[in-house]
PQR file with spaces between the fields and no chain letter, atoms N, CA, C, O and H, PARSE charges and radii, in Angstrom:
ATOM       1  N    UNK     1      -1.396   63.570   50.189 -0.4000 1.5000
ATOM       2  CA   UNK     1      -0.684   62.536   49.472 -0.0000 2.0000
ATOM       3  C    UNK     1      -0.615   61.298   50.371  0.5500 1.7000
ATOM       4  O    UNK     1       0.079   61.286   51.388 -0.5500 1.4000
ATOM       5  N    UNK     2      -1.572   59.949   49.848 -0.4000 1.5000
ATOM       6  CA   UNK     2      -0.839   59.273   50.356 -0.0000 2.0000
ATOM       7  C    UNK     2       0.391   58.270   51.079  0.5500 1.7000
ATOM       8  O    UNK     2       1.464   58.515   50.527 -0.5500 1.4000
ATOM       9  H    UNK     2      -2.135   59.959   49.022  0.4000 1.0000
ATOM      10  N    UNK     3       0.489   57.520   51.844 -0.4000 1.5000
ATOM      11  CA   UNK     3       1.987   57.111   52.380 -0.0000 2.0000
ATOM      12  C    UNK     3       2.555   56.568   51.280  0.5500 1.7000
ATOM      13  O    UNK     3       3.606   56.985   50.794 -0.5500 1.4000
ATOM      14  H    UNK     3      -0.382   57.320   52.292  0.4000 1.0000
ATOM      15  N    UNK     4       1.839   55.542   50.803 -0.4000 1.5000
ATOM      16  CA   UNK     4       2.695   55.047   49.328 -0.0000 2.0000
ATOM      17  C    UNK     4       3.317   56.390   48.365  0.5500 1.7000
ATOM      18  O    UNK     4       3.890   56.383   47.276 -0.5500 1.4000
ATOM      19  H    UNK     4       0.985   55.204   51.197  0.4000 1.0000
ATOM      20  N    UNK     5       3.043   57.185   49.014 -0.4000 1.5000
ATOM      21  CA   UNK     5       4.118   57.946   47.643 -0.0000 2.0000
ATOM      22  C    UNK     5       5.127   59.095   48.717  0.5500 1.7000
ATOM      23  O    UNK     5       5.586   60.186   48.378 -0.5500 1.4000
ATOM      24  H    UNK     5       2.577   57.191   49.899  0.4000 1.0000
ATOM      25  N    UNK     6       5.232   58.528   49.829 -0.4000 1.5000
ATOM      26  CA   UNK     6       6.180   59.352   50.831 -0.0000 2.0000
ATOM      27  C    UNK     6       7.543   58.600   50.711  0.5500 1.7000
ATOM      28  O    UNK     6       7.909   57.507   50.279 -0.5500 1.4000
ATOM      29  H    UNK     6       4.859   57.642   50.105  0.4000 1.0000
ATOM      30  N    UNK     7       8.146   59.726   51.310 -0.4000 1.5000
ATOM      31  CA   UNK     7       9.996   59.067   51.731 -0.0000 2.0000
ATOM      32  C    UNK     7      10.299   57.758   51.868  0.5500 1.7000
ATOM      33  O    UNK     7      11.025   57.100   51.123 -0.5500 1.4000
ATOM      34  H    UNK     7       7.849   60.614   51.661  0.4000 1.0000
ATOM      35  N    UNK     8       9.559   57.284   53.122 -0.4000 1.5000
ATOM      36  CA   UNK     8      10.155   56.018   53.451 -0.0000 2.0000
ATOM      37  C    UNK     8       9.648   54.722   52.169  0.5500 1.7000
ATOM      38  O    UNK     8      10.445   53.925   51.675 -0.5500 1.4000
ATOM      39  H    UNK     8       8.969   57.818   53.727  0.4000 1.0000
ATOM      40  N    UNK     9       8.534   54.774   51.920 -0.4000 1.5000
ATOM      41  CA   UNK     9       8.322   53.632   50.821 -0.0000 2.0000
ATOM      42  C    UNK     9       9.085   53.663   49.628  0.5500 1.7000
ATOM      43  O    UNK     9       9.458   52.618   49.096 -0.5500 1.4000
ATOM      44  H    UNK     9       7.887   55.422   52.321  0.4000 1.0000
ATOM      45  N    UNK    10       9.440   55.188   49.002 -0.4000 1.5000
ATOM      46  CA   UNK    10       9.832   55.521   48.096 -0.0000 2.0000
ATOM      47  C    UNK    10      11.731   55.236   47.637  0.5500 1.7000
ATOM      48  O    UNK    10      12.408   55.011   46.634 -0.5500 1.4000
ATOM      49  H    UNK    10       9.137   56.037   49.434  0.4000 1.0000
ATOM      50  N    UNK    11      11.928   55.450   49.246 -0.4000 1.5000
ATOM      51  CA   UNK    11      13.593   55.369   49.057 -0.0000 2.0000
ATOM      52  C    UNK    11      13.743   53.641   48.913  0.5500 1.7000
ATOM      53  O    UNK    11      14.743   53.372   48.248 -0.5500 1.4000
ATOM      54  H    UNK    11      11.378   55.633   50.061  0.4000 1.0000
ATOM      55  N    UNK    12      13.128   52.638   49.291 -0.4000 1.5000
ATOM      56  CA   UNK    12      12.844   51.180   48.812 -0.0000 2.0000
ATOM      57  C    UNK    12      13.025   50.892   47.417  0.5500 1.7000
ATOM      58  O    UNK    12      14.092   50.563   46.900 -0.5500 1.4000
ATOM      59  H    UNK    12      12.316   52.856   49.832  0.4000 1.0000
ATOM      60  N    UNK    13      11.687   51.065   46.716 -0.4000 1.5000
ATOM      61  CA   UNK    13      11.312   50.979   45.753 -0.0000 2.0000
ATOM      62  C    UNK    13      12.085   51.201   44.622  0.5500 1.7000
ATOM      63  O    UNK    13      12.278   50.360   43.743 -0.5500 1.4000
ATOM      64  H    UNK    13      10.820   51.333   47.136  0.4000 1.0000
ATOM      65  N    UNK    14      12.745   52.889   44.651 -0.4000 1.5000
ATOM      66  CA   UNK    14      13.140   53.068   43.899 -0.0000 2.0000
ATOM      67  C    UNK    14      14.390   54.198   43.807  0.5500 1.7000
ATOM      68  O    UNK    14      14.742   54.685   44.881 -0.5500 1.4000
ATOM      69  H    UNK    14      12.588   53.572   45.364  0.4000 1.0000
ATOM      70  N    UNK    15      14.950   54.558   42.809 -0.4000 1.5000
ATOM      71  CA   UNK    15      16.915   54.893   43.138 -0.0000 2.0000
ATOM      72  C    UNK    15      16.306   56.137   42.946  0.5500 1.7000
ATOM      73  O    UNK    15      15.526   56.608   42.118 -0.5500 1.4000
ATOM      74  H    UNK    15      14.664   54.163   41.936  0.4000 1.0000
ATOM      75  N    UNK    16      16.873   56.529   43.927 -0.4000 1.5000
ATOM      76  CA   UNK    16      17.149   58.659   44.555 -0.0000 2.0000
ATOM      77  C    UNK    16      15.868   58.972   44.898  0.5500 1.7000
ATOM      78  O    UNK    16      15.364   60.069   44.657 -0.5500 1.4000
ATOM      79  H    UNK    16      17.507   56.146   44.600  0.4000 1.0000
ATOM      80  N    UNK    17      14.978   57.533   45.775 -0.4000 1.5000
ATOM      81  CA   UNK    17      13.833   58.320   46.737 -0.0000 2.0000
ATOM      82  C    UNK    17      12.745   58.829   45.677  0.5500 1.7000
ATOM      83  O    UNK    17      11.844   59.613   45.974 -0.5500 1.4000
ATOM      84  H    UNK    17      15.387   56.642   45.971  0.4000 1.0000
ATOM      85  N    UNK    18      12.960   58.239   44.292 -0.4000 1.5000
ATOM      86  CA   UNK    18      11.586   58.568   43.138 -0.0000 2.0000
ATOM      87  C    UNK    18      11.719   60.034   42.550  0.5500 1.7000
ATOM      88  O    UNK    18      10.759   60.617   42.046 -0.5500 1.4000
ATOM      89  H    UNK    18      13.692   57.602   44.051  0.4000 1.0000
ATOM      90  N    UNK    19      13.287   60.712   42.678 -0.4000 1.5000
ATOM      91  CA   UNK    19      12.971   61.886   42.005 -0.0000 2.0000
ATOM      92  C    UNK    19      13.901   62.281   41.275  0.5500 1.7000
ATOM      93  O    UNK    19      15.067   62.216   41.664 -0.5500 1.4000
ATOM      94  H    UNK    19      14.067   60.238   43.087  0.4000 1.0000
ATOM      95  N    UNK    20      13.503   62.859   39.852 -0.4000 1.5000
ATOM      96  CA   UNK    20      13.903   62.827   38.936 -0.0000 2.0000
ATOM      97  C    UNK    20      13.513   64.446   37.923  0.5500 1.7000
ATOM      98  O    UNK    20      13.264   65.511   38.489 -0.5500 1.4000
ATOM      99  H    UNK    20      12.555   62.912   39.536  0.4000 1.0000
ATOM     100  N    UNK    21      13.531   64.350   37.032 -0.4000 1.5000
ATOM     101  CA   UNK    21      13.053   65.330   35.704 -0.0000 2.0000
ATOM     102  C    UNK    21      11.785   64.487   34.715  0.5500 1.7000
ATOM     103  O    UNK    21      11.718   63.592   33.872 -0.5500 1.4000
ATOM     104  H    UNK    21      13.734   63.486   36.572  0.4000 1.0000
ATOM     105  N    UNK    22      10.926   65.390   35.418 -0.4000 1.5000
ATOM     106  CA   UNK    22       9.196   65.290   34.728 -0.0000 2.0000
ATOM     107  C    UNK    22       9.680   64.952   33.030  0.5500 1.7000
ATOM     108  O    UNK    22      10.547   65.726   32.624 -0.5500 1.4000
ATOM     109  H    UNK    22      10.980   66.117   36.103  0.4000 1.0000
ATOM     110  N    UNK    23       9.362   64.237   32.355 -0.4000 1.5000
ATOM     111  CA   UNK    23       8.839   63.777   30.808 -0.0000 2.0000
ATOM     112  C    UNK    23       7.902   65.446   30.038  0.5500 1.7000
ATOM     113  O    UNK    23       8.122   66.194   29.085 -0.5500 1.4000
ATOM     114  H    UNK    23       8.658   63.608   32.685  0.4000 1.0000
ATOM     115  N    UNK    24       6.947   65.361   31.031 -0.4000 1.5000
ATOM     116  CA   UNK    24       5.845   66.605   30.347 -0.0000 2.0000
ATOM     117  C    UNK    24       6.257   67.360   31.282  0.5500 1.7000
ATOM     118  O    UNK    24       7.225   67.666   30.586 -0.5500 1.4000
ATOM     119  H    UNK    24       6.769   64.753   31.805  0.4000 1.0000
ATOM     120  N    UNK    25       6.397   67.847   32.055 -0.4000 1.5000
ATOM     121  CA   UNK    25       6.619   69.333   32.737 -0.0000 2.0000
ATOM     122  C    UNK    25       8.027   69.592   32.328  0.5500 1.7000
ATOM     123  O    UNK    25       8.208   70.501   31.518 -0.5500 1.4000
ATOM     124  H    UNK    25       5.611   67.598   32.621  0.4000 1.0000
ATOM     125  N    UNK    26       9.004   68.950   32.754 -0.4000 1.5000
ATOM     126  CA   UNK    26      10.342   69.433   32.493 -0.0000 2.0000
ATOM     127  C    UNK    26      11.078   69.476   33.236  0.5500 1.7000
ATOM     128  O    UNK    26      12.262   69.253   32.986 -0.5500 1.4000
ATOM     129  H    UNK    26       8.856   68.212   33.412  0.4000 1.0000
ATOM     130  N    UNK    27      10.451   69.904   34.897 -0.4000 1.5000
ATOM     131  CA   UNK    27      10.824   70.667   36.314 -0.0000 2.0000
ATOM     132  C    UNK    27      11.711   69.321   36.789  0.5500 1.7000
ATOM     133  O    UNK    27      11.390   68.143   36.634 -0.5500 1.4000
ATOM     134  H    UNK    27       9.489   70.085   35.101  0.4000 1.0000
ATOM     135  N    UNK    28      12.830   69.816   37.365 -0.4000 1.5000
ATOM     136  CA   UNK    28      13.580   68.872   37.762 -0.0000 2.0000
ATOM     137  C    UNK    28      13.719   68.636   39.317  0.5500 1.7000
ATOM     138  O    UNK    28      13.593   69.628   40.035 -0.5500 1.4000
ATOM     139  H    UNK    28      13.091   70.773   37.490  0.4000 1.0000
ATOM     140  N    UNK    29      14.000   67.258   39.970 -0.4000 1.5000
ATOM     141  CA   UNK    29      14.098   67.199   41.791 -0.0000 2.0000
ATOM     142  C    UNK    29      12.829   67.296   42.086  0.5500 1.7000
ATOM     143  O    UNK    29      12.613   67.740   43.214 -0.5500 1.4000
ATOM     144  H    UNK    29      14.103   66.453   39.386  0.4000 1.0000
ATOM     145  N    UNK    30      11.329   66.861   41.044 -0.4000 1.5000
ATOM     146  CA   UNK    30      10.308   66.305   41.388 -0.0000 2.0000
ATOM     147  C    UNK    30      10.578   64.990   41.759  0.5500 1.7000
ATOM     148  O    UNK    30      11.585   64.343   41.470 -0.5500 1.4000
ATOM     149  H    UNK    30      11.504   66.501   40.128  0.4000 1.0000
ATOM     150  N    UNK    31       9.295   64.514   42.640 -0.4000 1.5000
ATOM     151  CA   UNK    31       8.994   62.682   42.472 -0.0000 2.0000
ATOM     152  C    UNK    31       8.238   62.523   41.722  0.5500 1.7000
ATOM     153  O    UNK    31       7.153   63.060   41.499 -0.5500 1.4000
ATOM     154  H    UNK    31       8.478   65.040   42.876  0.4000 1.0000
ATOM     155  N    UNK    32       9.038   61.379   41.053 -0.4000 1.5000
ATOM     156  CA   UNK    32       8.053   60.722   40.202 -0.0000 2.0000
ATOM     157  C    UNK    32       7.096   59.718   40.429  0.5500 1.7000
ATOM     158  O    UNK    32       7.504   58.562   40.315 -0.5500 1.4000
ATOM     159  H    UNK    32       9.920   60.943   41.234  0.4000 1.0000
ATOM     160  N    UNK    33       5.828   59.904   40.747 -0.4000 1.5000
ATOM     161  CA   UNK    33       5.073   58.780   41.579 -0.0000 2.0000
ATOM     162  C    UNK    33       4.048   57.955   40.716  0.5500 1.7000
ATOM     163  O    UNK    33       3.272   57.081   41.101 -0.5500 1.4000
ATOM     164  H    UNK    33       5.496   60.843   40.840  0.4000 1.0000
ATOM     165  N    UNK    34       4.188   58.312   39.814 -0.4000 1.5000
ATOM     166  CA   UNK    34       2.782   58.051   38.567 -0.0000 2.0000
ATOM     167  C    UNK    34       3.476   57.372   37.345  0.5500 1.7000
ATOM     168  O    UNK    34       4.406   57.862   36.705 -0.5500 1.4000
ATOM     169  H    UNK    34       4.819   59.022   39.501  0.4000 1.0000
ATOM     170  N    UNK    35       2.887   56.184   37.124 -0.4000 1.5000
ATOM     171  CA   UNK    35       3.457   55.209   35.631 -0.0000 2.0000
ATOM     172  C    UNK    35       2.344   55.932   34.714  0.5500 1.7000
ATOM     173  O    UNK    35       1.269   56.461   34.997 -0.5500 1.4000
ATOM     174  H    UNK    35       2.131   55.786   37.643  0.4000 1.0000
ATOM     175  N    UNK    36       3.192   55.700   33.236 -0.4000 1.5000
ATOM     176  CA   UNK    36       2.248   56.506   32.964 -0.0000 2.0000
ATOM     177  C    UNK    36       2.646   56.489   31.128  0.5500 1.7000
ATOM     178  O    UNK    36       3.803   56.837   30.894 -0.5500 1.4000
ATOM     179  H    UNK    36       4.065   55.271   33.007  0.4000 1.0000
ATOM     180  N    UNK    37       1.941   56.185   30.105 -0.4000 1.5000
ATOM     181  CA   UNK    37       2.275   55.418   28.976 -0.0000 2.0000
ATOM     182  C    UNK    37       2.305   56.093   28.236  0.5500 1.7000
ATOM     183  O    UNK    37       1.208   56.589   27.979 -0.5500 1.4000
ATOM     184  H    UNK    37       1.001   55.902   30.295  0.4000 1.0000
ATOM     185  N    UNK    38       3.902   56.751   27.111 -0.4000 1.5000
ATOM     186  CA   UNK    38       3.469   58.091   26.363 -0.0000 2.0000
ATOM     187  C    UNK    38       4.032   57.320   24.618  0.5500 1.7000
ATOM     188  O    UNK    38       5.227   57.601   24.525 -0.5500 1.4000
ATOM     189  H    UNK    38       4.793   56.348   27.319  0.4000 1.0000
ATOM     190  N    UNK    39       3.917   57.115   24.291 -0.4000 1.5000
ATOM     191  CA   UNK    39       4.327   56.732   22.983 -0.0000 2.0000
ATOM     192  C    UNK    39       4.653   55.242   22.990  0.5500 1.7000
ATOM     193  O    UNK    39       5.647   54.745   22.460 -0.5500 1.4000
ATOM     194  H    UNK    39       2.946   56.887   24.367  0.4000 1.0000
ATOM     195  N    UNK    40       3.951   54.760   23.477 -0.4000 1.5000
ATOM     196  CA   UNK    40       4.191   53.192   23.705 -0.0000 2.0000
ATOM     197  C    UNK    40       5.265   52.889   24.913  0.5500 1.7000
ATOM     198  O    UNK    40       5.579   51.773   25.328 -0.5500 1.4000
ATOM     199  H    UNK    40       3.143   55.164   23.907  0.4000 1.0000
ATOM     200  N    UNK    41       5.716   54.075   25.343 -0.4000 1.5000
ATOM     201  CA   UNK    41       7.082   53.229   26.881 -0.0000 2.0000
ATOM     202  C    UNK    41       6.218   54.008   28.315  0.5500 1.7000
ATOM     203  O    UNK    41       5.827   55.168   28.443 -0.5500 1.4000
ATOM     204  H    UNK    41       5.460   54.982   25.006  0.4000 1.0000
ATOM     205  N    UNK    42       6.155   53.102   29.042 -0.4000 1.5000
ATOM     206  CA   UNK    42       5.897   53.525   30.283 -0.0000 2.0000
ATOM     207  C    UNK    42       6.852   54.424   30.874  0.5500 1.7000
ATOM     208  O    UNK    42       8.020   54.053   30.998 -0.5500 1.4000
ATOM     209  H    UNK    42       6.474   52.160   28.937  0.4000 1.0000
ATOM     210  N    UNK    43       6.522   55.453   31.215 -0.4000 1.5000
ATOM     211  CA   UNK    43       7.201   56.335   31.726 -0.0000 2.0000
ATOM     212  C    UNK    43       6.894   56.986   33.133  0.5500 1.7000
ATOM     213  O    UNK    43       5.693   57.195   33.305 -0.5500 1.4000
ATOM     214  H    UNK    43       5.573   55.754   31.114  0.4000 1.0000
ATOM     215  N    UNK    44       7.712   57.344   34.159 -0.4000 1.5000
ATOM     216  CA   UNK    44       6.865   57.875   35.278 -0.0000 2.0000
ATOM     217  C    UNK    44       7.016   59.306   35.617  0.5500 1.7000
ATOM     218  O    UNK    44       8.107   59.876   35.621 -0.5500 1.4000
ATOM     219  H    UNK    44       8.688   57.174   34.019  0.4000 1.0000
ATOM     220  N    UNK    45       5.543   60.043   35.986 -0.4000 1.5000
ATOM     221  CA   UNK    45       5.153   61.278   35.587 -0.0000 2.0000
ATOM     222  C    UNK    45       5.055   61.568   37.091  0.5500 1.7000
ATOM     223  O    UNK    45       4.884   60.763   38.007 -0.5500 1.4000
ATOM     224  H    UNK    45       4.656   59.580   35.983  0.4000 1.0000
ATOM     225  N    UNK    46       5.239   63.253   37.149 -0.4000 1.5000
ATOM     226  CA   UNK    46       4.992   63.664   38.705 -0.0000 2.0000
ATOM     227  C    UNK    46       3.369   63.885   38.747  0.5500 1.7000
ATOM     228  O    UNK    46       2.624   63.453   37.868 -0.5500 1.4000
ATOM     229  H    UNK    46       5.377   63.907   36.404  0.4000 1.0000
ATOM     230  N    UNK    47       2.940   64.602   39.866 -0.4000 1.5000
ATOM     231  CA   UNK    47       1.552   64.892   40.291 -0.0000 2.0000
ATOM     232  C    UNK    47       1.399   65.556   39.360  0.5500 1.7000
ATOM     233  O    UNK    47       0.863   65.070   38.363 -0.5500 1.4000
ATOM     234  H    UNK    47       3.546   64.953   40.580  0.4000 1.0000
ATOM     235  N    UNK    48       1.882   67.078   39.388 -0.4000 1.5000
ATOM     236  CA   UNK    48       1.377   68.035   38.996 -0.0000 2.0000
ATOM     237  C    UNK    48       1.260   67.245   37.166  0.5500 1.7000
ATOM     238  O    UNK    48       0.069   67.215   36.859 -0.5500 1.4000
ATOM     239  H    UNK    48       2.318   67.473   40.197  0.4000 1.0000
ATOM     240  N    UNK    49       1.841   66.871   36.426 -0.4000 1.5000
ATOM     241  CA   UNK    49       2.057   66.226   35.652 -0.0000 2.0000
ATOM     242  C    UNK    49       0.788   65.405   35.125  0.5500 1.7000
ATOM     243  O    UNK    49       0.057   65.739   34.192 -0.5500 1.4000
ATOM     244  H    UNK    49       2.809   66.895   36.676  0.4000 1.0000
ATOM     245  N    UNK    50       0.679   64.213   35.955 -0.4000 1.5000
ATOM     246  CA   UNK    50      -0.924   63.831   35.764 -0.0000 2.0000
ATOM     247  C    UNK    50      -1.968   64.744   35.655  0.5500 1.7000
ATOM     248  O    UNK    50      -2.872   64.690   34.821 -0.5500 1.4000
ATOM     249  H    UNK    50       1.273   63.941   36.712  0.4000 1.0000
ATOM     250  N    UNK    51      -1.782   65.786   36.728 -0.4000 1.5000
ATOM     251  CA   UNK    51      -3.113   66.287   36.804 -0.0000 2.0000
ATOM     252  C    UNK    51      -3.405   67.262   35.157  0.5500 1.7000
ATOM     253  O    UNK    51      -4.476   67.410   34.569 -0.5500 1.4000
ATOM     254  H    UNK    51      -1.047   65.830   37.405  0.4000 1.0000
ATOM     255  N    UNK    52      -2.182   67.730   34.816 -0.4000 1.5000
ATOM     256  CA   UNK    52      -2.283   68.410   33.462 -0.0000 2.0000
ATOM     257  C    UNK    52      -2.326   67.713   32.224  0.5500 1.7000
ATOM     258  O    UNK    52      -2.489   68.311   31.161 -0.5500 1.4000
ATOM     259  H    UNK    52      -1.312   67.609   35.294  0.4000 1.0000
ATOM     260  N    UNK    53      -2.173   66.350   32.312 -0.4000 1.5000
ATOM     261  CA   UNK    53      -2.983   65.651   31.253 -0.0000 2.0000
ATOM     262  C    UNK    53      -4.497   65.002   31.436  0.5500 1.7000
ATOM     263  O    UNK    53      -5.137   64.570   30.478 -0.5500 1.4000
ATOM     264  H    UNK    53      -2.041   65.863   33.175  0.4000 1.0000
ATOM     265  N    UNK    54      -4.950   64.994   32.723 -0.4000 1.5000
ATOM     266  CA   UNK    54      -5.630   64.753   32.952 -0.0000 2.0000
ATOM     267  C    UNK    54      -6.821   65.845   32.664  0.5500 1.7000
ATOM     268  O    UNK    54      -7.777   65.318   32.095 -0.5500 1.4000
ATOM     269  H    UNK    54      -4.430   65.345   33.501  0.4000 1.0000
ATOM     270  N    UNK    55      -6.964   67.090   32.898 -0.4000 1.5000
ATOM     271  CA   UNK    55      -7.301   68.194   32.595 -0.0000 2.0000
ATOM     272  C    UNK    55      -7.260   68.102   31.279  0.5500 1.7000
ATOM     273  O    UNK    55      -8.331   67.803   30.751 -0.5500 1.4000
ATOM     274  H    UNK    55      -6.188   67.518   33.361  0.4000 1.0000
ATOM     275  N    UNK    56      -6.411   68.256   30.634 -0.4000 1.5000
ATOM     276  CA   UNK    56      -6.190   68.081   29.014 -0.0000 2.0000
ATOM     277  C    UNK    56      -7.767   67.117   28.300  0.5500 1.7000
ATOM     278  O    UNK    56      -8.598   67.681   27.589 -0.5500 1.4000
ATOM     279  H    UNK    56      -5.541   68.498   31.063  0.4000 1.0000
ATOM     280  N    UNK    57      -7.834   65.978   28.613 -0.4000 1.5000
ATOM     281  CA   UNK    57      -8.296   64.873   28.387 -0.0000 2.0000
ATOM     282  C    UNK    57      -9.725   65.082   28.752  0.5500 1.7000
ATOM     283  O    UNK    57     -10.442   64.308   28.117 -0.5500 1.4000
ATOM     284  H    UNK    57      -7.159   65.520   29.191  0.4000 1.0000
ATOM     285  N    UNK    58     -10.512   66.014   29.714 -0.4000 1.5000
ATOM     286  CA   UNK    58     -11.270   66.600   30.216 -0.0000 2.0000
ATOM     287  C    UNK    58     -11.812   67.790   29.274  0.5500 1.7000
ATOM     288  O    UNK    58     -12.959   67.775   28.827 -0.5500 1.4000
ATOM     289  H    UNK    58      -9.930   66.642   30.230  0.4000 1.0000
ATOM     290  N    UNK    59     -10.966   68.735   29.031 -0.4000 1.5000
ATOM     291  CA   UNK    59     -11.232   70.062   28.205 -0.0000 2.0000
ATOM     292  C    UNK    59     -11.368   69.310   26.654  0.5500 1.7000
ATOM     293  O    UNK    59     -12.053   69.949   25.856 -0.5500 1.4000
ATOM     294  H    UNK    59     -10.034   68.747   29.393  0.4000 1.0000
ATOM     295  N    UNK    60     -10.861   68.196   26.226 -0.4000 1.5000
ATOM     296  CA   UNK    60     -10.962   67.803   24.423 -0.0000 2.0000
ATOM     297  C    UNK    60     -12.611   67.168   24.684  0.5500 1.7000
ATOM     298  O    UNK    60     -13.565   67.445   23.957 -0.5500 1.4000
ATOM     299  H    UNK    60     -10.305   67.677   26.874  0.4000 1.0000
ATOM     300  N    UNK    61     -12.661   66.347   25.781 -0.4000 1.5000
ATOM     301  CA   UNK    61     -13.876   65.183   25.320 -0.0000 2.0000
ATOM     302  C    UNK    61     -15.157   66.768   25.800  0.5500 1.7000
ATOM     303  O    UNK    61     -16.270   66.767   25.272 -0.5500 1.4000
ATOM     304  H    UNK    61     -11.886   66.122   26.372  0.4000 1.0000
ATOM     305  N    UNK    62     -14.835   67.718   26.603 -0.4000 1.5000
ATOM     306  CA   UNK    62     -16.105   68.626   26.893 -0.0000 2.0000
ATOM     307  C    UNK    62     -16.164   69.538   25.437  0.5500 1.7000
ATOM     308  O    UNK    62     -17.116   70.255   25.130 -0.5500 1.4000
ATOM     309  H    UNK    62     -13.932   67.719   27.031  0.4000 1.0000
ATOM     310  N    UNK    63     -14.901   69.342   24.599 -0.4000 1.5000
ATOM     311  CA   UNK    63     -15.375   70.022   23.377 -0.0000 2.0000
ATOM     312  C    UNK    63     -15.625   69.573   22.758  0.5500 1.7000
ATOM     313  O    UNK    63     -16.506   70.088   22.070 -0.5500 1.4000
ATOM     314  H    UNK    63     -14.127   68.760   24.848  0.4000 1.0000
ATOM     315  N    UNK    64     -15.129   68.171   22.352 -0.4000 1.5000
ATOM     316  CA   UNK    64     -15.787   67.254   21.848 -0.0000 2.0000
ATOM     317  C    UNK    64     -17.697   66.873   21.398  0.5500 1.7000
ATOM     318  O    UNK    64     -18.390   66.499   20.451 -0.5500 1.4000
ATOM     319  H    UNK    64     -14.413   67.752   22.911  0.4000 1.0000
ATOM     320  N    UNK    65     -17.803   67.287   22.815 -0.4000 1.5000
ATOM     321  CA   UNK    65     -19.543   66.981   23.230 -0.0000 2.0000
ATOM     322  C    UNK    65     -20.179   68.118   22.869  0.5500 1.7000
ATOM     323  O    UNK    65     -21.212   68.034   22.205 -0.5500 1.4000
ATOM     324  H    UNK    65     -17.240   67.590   23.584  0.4000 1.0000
ATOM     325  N    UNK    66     -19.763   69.110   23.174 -0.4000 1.5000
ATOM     326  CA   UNK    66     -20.024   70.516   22.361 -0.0000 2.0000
ATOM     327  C    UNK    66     -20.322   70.655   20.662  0.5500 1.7000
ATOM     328  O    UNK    66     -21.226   71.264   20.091 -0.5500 1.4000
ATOM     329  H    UNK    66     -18.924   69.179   23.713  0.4000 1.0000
ATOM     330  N    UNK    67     -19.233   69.871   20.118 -0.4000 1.5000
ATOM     331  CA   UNK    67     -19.722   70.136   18.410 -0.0000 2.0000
ATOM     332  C    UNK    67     -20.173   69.256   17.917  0.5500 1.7000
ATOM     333  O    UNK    67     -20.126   69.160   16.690 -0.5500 1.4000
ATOM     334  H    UNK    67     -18.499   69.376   20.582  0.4000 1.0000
ATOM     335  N    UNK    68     -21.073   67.816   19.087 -0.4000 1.5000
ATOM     336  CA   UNK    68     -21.664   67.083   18.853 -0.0000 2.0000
ATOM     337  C    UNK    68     -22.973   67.800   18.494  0.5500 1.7000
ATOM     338  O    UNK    68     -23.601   67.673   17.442 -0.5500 1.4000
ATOM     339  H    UNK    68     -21.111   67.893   20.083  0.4000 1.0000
ATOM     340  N    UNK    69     -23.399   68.884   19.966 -0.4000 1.5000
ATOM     341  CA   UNK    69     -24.180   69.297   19.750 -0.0000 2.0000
ATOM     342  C    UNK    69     -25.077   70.341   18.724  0.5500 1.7000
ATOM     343  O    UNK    69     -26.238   70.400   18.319 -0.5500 1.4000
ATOM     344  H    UNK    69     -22.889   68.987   20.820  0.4000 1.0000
ATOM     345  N    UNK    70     -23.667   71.216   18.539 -0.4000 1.5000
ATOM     346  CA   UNK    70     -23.818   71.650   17.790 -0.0000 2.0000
ATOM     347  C    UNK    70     -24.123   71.413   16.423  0.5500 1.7000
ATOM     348  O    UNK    70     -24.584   72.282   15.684 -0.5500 1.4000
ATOM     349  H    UNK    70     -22.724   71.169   18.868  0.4000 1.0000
ATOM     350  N    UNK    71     -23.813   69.975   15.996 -0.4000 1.5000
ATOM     351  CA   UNK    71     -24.036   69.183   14.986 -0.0000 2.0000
ATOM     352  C    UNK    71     -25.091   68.887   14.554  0.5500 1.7000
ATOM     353  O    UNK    71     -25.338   68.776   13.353 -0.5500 1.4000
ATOM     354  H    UNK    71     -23.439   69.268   16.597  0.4000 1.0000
ATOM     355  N    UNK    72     -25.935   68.701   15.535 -0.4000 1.5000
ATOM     356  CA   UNK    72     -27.137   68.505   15.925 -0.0000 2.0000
ATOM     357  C    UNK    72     -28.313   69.428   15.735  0.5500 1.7000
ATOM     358  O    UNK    72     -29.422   69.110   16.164 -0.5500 1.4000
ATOM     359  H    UNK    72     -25.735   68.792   16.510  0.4000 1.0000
């Protein structure tokens, strides 16, 4: 992880050191280090968080391409 998302930058920036209760995970006394846009409001998401929509977004467009082919 980079420094921008450690203690010292974090307790600056933003109130209780960036940690809070995840939007999509749920898990609470994460940091929240990631902006991140869910129904039109920016919202900020933890790691693990990104990475599971990110994955998400990965597994639709590879099935996606799949019943292209199959189309085909």
């Amino acid at each position: 992880m980079g420094k921008t998302h450690r203690g010292s930058n974090l307790r600056g920036e933003q109130p209780r050191a960036g940690r809070g209760t995840c939007p999509i995970t749920r898990k609470t006394g994460v940091k929240l280090l990631y902006e991140h846009e869910i129904d039109g409001k920016k919202v900020m998401i933890s790691k693990s968080a990104k990475a599971t929509l990110a994955n998400a977004r990965r597994r639709q467009a590879k099935k996606e391409k799949k019943q292209e082919a199959v189309a085909e």
